[in-house]
C-alpha positions in Angstrom: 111.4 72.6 113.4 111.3 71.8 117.3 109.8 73.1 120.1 113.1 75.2 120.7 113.3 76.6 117.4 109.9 77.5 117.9 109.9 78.9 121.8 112.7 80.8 120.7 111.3 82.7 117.4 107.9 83.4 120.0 110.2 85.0 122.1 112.0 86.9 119.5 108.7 87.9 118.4 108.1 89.3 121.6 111.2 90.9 122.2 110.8 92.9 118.5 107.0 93.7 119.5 107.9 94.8 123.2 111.2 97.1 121.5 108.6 98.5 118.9 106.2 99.7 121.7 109.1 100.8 123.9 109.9 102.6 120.8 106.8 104.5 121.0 106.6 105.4 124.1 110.0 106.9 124.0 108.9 109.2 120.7 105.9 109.9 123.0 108.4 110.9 125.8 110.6 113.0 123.4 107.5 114.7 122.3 106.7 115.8 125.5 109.9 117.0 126.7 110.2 119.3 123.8 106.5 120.8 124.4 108.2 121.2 128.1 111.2 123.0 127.3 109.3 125.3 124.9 106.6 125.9 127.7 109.5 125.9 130.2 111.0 129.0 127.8 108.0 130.4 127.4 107.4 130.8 131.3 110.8 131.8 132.1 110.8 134.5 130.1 107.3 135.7 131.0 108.4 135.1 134.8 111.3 137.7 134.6 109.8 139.8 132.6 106.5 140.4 135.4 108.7 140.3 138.4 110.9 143.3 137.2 109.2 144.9 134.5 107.2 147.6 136.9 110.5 147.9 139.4 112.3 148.6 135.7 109.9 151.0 134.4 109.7 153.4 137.5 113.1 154.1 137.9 114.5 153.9 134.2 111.7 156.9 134.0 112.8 158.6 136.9 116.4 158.5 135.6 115.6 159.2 132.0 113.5 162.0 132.9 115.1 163.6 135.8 118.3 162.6 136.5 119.9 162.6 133.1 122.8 164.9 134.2 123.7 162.9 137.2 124.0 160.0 135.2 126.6 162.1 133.2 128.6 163.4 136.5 128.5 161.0 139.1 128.5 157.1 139.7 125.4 156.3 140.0 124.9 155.1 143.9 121.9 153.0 144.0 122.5 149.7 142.6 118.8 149.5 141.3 119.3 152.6 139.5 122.2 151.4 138.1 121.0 148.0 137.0 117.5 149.2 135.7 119.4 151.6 133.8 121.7 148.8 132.6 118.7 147.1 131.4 116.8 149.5 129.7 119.9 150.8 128.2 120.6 147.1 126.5 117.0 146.1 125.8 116.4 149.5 124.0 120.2 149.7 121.7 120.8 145.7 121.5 124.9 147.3 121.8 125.7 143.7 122.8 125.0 142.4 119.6 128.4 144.4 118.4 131.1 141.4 118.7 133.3 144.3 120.0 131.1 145.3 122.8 132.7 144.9 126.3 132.3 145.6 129.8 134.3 149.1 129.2 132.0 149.6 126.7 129.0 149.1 128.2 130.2 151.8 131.4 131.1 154.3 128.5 127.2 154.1 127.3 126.1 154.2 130.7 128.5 157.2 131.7 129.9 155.5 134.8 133.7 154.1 135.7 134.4 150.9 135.3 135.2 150.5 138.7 131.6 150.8 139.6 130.3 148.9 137.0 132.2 146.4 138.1 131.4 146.9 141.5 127.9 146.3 140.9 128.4 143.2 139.3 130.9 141.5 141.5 128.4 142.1 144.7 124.6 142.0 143.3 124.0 140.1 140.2 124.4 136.8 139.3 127.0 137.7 136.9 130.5 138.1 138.5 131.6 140.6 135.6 129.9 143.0 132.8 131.3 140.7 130.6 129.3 137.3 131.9 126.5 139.3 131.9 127.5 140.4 127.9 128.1 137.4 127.4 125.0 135.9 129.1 122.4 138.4 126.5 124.2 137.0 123.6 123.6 133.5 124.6 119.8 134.0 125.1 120.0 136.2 121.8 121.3 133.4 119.9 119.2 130.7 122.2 115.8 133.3 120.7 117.2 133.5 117.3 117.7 129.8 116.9 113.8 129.2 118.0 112.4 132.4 116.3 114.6 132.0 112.7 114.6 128.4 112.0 115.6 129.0 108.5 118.5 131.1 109.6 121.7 129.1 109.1 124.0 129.0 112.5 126.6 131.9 111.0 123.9 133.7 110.6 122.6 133.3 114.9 126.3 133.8 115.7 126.5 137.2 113.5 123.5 138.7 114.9 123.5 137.5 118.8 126.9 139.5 118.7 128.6 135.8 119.7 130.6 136.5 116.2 131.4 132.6 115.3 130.0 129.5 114.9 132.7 127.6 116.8 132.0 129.8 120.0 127.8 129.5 119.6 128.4 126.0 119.2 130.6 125.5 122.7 128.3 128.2 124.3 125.0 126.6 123.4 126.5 123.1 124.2 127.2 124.6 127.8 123.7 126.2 128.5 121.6 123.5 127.2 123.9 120.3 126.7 123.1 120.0 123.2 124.4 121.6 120.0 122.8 124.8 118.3 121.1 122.4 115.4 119.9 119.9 117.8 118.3 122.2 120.0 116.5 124.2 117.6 115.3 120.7 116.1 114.3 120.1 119.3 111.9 124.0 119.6 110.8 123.6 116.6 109.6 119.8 116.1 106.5 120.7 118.0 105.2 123.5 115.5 
C-alpha cells in the first residue's frame, strides 16, 4: 500500500467521522425545532386566548344577556359586538365542523345579513371573507386534531375539522405549515 492509498483512506476516515457527527448535530437540531414549534403552538394559542378572552367575555355577556332581541331585529352595529359574538357563537356550537357550513350560514346563526357579515370581514379582520375565516377554524381544527389524536387516521382529521377530504387537508396543511398532515404530526408528536 503507498502513502497515497493510505493519506487517502485517513481522509476518508475523516470525512465518514466528520458526516457521522454532522449527522448528530442535525438530529440534535431537528429535535429542537420540533420542541420549538410545539412551544411556539403552545404560546400562540395561549397569547390569543389572554389578549381577547376578557374583551370576549364582557360583551358576549352583555349580548347574551341583554340584547338577545336586537340580535334578532337589527344588524348588529358595533363590529366588537359582532365579532365577539361570532366567536363565542363558533367556540360554543363547533357549526364549522359541518362540511356544509358557509358564510350564509354562519349570518343565519348569528341573525344578521350577509351583507354585514360581510362587511365586517372585508374591513376589520384579517380574513377578507366569512368563508377564509371558516375556512381558517377548520385548518387549526384539523392542525389540533392532528397533534391531540395521533392515532386518528387523516380521513378521520378531515371528517371532524369540517375540511371533509383528505385531498383538501393535505393541500391545506401543506400551505399553512409547508409540510404534509403525516409529517407534521410526526413532527408534534416525536417529542412526547
Amino acid at each position: 500500500m503507498t502513502y497515497y492509498d493510505m493519506a487517502t483512506k485517513e481522509e476518508f476516515a475523516k470525512l465518514q467521522a466528520e458526516n457521522e457527527s454532522l449527522k448528530q448535530e442535525n438530529e440534535r437540531l431537528k429535535n429542537e425545532l420540533i420542541r420549538l414549534i410545539g412551544r411556539n403552538l403552545d404560546l400562540s394559542e395561549r397569547l390569543e386566548e389572554d389578549i381577547e378572552l376578557r374583551r370576549r367575555v364582557a360583551v358576549a355577556r352583555e349580548l347574551l344577556e341583554g340584547n338577545v332581541e336586537r340580535q334578532r331585529n337589527a344588524d348588529l352595529q358595533d363590529d366588537a359586538q359582532l365579532m365577539a359574538l361570532i366567536e363565542l357563537r363558533v367556540e360554543q356550537e363547533l357549526p364549522y365542523v359541518r362540511t356544509d357550513f358557509d358564510g350564509a350560514a354562519l349570518a343565519e346563526l348569528l341573525g344578521v345579513s350577509q351583507v354585514r357579515l360581510a362587511r365586517l370581514f372585508r374591513h376589520q379582520t384579517l380574513y377578507r371573507t366569512a368563508d377564509a375565516y371558516i375556512d381558517n377554524l377548520r385548518l387549526l381544527r384539523a392542525l389540533r386534531l392532528l397533534y391531540e389524536k395521533p392515532n386518528w387516521n387523516i380521513a378521520a382529521v378531515a371528517e371532524e375539522s369540517g375540511i371533509g377530504n383528505v385531498r383538501t387537508l393535505q393541500r391545506r396543511v401543506q400551505d399553512a405549515v409547508g409540510m404534509t398532515p403525516v409529517e407534521y404530526r410526526l413532527l408534534l408528536t416525536q417529542g412526547r
